[in-house]
C-alpha positions in Angstrom: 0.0 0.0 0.0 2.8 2.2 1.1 4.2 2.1 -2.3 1.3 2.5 -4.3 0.6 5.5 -2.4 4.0 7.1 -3.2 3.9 6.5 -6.7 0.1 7.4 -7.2 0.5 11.1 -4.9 2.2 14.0 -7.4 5.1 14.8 -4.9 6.3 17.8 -7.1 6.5 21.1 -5.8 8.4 22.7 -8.5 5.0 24.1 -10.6 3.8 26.9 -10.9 0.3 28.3 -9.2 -2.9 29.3 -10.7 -3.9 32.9 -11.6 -6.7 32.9 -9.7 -7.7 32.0 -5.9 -10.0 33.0 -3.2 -9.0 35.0 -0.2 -11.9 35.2 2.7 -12.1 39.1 3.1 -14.7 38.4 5.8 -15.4 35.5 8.1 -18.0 37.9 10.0 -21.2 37.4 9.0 -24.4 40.2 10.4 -27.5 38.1 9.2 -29.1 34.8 11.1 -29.5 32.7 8.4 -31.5 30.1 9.8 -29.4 27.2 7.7 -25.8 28.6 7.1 -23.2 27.1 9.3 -21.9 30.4 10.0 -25.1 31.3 12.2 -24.5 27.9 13.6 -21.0 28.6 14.7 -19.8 25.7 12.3 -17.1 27.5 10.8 -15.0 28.7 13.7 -12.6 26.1 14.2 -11.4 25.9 11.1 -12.2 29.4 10.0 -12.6 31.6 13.0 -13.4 34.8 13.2 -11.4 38.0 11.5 -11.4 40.3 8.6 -8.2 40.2 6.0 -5.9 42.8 6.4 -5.0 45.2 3.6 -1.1 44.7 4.4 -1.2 40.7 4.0 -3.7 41.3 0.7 -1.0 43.9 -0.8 2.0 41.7 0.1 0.0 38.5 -1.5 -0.3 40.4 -4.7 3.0 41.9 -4.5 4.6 38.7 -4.0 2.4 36.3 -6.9 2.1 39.5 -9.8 1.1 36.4 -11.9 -2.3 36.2 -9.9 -5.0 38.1 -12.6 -8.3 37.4 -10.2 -8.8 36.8 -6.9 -12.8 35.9 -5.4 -13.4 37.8 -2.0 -16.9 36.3 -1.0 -17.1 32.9 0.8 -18.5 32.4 4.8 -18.7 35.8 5.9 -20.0 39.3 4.5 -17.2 40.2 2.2 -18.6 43.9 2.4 -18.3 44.6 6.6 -14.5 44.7 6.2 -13.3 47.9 6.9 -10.2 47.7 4.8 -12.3 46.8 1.8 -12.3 50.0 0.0 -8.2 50.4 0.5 -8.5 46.3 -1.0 -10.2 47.7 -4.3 -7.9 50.5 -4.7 -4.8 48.4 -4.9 -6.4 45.2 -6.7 -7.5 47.6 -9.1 -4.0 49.8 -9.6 -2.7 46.3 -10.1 -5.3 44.9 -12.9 -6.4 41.8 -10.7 -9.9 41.4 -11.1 -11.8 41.0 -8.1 -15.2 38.8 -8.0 -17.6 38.6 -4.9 -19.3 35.8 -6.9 -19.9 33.0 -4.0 -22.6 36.0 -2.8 -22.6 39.7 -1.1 -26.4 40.4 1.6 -25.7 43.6 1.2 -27.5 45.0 3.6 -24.6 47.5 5.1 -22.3 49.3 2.9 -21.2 53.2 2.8 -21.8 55.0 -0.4 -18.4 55.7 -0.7 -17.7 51.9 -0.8 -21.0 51.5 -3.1 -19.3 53.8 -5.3 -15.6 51.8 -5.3 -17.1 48.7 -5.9 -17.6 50.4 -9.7 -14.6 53.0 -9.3 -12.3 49.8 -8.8 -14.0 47.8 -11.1 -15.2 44.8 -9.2 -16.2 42.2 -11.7 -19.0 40.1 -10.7 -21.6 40.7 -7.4 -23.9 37.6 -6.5 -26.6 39.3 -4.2 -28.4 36.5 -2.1 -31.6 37.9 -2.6 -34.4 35.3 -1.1 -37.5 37.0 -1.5 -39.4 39.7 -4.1 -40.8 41.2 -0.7 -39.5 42.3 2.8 -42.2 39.8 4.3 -40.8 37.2 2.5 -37.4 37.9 2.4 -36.8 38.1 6.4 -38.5 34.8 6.9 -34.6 33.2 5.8 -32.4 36.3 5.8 -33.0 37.0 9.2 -31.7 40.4 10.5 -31.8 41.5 7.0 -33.8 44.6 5.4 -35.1 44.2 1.9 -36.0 47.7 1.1 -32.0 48.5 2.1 -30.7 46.1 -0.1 -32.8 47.1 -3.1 -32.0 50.6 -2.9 -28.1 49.4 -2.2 -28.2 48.1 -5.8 -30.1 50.8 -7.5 -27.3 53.2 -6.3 -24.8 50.8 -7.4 -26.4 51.1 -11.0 -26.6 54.9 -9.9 -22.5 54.9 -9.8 -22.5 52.3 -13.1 -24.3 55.0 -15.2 -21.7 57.7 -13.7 -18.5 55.9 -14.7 -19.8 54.5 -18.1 -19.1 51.0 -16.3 -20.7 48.1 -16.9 -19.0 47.0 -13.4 -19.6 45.5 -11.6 -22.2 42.9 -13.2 -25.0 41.8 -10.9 -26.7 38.4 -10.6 -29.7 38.1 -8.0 -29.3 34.4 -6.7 -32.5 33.3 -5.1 -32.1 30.3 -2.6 -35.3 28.2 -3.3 -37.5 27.4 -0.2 -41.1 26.5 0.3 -41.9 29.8 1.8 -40.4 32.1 -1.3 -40.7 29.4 -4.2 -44.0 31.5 -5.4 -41.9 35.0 -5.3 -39.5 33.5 -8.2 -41.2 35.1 -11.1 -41.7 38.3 -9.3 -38.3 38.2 -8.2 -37.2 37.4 -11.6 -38.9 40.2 -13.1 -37.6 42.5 -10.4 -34.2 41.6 -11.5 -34.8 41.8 -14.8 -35.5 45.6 -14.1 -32.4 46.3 -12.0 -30.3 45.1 -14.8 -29.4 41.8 -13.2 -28.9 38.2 -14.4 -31.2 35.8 -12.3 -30.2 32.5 -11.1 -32.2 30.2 -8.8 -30.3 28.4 -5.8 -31.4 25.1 -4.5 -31.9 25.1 -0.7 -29.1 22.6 1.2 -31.6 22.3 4.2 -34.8 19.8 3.5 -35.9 20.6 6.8 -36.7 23.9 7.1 -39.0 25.5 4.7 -39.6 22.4 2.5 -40.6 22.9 -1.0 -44.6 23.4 -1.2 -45.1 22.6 -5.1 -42.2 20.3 -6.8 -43.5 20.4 -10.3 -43.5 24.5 -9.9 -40.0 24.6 -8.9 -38.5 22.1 -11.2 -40.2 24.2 -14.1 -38.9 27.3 -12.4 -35.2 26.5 -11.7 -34.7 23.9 -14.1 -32.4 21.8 -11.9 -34.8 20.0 -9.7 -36.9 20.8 -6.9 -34.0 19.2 -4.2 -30.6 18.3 -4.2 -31.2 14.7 -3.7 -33.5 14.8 -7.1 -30.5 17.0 -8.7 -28.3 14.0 -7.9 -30.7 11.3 -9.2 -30.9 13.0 -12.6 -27.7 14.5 -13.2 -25.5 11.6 -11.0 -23.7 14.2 -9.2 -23.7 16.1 -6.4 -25.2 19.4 -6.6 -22.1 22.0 -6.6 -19.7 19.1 -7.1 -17.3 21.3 -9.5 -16.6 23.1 -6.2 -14.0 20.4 -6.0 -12.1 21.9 -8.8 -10.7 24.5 -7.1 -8.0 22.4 -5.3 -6.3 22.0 -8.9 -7.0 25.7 -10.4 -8.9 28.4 -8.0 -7.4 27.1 -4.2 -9.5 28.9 -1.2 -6.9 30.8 1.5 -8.9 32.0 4.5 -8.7 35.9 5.6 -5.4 34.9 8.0 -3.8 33.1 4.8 -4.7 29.4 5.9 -5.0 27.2 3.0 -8.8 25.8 3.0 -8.3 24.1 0.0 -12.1 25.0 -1.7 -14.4 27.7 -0.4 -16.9 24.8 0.8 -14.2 23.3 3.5 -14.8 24.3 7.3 -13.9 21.2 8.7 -9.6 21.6 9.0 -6.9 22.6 6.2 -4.6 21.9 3.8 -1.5 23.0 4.8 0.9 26.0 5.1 -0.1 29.8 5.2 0.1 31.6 1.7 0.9 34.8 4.2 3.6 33.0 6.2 4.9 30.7 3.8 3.8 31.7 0.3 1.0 30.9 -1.9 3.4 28.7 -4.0 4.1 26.5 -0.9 0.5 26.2 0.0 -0.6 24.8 -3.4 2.2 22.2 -3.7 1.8 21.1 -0.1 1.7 17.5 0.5 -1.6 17.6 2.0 -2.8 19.5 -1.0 -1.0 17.0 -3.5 -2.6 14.0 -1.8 -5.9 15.6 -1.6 -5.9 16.5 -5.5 -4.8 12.5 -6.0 -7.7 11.8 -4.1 -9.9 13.7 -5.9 -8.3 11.7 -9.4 -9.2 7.9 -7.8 -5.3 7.7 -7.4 -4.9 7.6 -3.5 -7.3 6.5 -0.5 -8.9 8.8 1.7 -6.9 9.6 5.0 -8.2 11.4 7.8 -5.9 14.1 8.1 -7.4 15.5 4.3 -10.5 18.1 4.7 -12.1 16.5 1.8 -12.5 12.7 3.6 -15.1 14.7 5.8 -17.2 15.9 2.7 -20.1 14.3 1.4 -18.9 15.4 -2.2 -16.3 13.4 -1.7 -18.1 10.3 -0.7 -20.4 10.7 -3.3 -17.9 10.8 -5.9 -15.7 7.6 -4.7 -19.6 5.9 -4.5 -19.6 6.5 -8.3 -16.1 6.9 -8.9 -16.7 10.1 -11.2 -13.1 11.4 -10.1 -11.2 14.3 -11.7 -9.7 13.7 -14.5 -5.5 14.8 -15.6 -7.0 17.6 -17.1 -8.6 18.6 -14.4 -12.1 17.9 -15.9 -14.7 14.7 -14.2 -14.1 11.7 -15.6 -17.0 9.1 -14.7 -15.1 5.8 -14.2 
């Protein structure tokens, strides 16, 4: 076994890294989301609790000029850190592209910051939007004020028709449950108005708020009405390219730990891209035996994040592993 495992595990840590990663900017999080393991307290271990400082964000880029993009938004509310506007600046005078993609509340930001997200051309804005009303919408984002966020993005587009931008773009992700699943048109409409691409979300938690009509939501998201059914027809886990990351988009938490992906909470991969360099992080061992992993070529061991994930198990059940090229390869 010993020496199947050596020969099967990439041991090389003379490559080079990818050009684009994800840096927590915020494990703080001011909503109560009933289902999100940050309300639940989850995260901490792994994660804990901090904002990423502009002086470990300027030396990453100063130190990896080949990195192009860099995603902000994971756990926490990307938009609460208070170095966030200085972050823009210097992304921007660099030309990395920053994306807040994995999702934004935005239920608190300064107009001065509303106005840098398009002065510093931020990409791409996912706004977790689960509702077309404030009745409905507080019912999952609790804590959180509809009206506020709505006018939040209107004065984004406010700053957009200022600058001539069309930074940065704007999807409204709706996370499906059974008390919002009859808001989806409206809220698709609503978006539609706004200027934003629309993109249904299906709920991780059967429990709470179960889905009312299934025929109505599989028309209206086109994925399924649950994960489970996503799984049955598609023979995948839902979100399952989130294991891609570990070969070309590695996660690095806001105090430079290397996650891995921006779905592990559960422990890490090795190294600290602030401490010890991005470079070292994505050639770690840990990382190099996760990735073989993740290819069918090594055995799950208990010191690897991704032995905890159900992703994980449910791609060894069908052996759909990664393949060379980094694509899934059903086996």
């Amino acid at each position: 076994m010993g020496e199947w495992m050596a020969s099967s595990v990439d041991t090389d840590s003379s490559g080079t890294i990818p050009s684009k990663i994800r840096v927590e900017a915020s494990s703080f999080c001011q909503l109560r989301c009933p289902s999100c393991p940050t309300t639940a307290g989850a995260i901490h271990p792994a994660i804990g609790s901090g904002f990423l400082r502009f002086d470990d964000f300027r030396a990453l880029l100063d130190n990896n000029p080949s990195l192009a993009r860099v995603e902000l938004a994971n756990y926490g509310e990307v938009l609460l850190n208070p170095h966030l506007f200085e972050i823009l600046e210097y992304a921007d005078s660099k030309a990395v592209a920053i994306t807040f993609s994995v999702g934004v509340n935005l239920n608190h930001a300064t107009d001065e910051l509303l106005e840098g997200l398009v002065k510093f051309r931020v990409r791409h804005m996912t706004c977790s939007i689960d509702g077309a009303s404030p009745e409905t919408y507080r019912v999952y984002r609790v804590r959180g004020n509809f009206t506020r966020v709505i006018e939040h993005i209107e004065r984004i587009n406010d700053f957009k028709h200022k600058y001539q931008s069309e930074f940065p773009k704007l999807t409204w992700q709706f996370v499906v449950f059974g008390h919002n699943e009859h808001e989806i048109p409206m809220a698709r409409e609503m978006a539609r108005k706004l200027g934003m691409a629309f993109s249904t979300k299906i709920n991780w938690d059967t429990k709470f708020s179960p889905i009312r009509d299934k025929v109505f939501v599989r028309k209206q998201s086109g994925e399924g009405a649950t994960r489970q059914e996503y799984e049955l027809i598609r023979g995948k886990s839902y979100l399952s390219s989130i294991c891609q990351q570990l070969f070309d988009d590695p996660q690095i938490n806001w105090d430079g730990k290397n996650l891995g992906c921006c779905r592990n909470f559960w422990g890490d991969f090795g190294g600290n891209a602030f401490v010890d360099g991005l470079h070292s992080c994505f050639h770690h061992e840990k990382m190099n035996y996760a990735r073989a992993m993740l290819r069918g070529h090594a055995p799950p061991r208990d010191d690897i994040p991704c032995t905890t994930c159900e992703m994980y198990h449910s791609m060894r059940a069908r052996s759909d592993w990664i393949g060379e090229g980094g694509a899934k390869n059903c086996g």
